[in-house]
C-alpha positions, 0 to 999 in steps of 0.5 A: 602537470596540466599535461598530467591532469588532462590526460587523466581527466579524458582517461576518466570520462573514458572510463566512465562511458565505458562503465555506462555502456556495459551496465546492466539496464532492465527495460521496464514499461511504467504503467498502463494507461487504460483506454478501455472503458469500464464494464458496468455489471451493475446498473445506476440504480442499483449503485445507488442502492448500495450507496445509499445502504452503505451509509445506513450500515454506518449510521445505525449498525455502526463499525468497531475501533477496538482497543483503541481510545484514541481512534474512538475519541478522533471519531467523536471530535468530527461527530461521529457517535461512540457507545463503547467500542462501537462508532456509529457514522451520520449519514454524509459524515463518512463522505464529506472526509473522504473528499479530500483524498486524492483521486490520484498519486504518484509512488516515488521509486527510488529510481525516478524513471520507475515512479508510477502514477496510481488512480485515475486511469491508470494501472500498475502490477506488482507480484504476488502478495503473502504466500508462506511456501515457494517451490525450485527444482532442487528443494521442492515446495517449501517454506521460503527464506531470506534468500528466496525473498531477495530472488523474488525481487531481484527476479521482479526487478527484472521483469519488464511487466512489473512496474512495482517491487511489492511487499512480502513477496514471500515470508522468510521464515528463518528470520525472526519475526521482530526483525523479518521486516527490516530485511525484507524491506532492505531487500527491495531498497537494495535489489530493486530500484521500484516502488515498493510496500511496507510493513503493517504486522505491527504499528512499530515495524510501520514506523520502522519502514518509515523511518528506513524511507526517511534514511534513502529519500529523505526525510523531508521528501518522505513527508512531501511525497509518497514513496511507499503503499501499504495493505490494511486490512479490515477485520470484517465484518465492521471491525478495525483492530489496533494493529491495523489501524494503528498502521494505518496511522503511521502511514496516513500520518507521514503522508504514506499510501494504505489499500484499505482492503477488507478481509471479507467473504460473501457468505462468511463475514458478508450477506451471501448476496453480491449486493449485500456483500458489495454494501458491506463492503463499501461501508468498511471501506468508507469507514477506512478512508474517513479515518485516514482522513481525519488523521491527515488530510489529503492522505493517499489511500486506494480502495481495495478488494 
């Protein structure tokens, strides 16, 4: 019987070393670090001009948290001033809560050798975010499905220079929109084992992937560490809409990555200037990562363009 077992306990240890040898592994670089300095297109003086006009935007022009009333009353408890919809910052308020944002974080991957350190010097890829068509040989452009979207990860996951799955690589059209983000997020938790991006179309599906996090790390790892980054978008000029900011609190709130990004151009939604543009800009963003703050600090967020 002793004689049975450890020929069966080699027979498995052989086996498994075979297994290891002819599983498939996609090499995959982490991150950059980037040693190459900064090019400074504008000089000291002139940051601090947008600097110094980015808090005037918010102190006297204010931004709007629309449909809203809890948001409006989270600005009003750190002294914020609120005439309707409209929330007007003090000068320095905006600053102060967005210190305690990290200056960088770690995205936990579902394999820990894909983990990515993002901020500080450091630089991460990812795909394409958003588009509605792809294009194949055989079906010419298109508008993409389900099975183009678990391509588009599988076809991430095995590129050595994508160090992160990303989001809606493409948008599976024949899959209904109330569920769409449950199978574009099970893709990226089954194809690839990268970080990746959850949903914000709506603050229920946030939670959604929230909650899907918590069913593969964990829910006590989810609320510890950042497994997931999100794209919030601002509704320039100087609007923050529900959906939106109601993502960005699920996320913010359980401890999850926001790019607050706004949804500006120059000339459009902004001043035609650079310079305008940049301080507008930079008072959406900083009204962003405030709130981010007031809802959790220590939230991480990344500042998008």
């Amino acid at each position: 019987m002793s004689e049975t077992r450890a020929r069966r306990s080699r027979s498995g240890g052989g086996a498994a070393r075979r297994a290891e040898r002819t599983a498939v592994s996609v090499e995959t670089e982490r991150y950059i670090d980037r040693n190459i300095p900064l090019y400074e297109f504008l000089d000291e003086a002139t940051l601090e001009i947008i600097e110094y006009n980015a808090e005037t935007v918010l102190e006297e022009i204010g931004v709007n948290f629309v449909d809203s009333p809890e948001a409006l009353d989270r600005w009003r408890s750190v002294g914020a001033t609120i005439e309707g919809e409209r929330v007007r910052v003090p000068r320095g308020l905006a600053r102060k809560l967005c210190k305690t944002a990290p200056s960088k974080f770690v995205q936990h991957a579902r394999n820990p050798e894909r983990n990515v350190e993002i901020g500080g010097k450091t630089l991460v890829t990812a795909p394409v975010y958003g588009p509605p068509f792809v294009r194949d040989r055989d079906g010419g452009r298109r508008y993409a499905t389900l099975a183009d979207f678990q391509k588009f990860v599988k076809l991430g996951y095995m590129s050595k220079y994508l160090h992160h799955s990303g989001g809606t690589v493409c948008e599976p059209t024949d899959v209904p929109v109330n569920k769409r983000h449950l199978d574009m997020l099970l893709a990226h938790m089954v194809y690839s084992d990268k970080p990746f991006m959850g949903s914000v179309t709506e603050p229920g599906r946030a939670q959604d992937s929230v909650d899907m996090c918590e069913i593969l790390f964990g829910k006590e790892f989810v609320q510890n560490n950042t497994v997931m980054t999100s794209l919030i978008n601002i509704n320039s000029p100087l609007t923050f809409d529900s959906i939106m900011m109601g993502a960005l609190e699920i996320y913010a709130s359980n401890n999850q990555a926001s790019i607050i990004s706004p949804f500006i151009v120059g000339g459009a939604m902004a001043p035609v200037s650079v310079v305008g543009t940049l301080t507008q800009v930079l008072a959406e963003v900083l009204a962003g990562i405030a709130y981010s703050q007031i809802i959790r600090p220590g939230a991480p967020v990344i500042f998008g363009t």
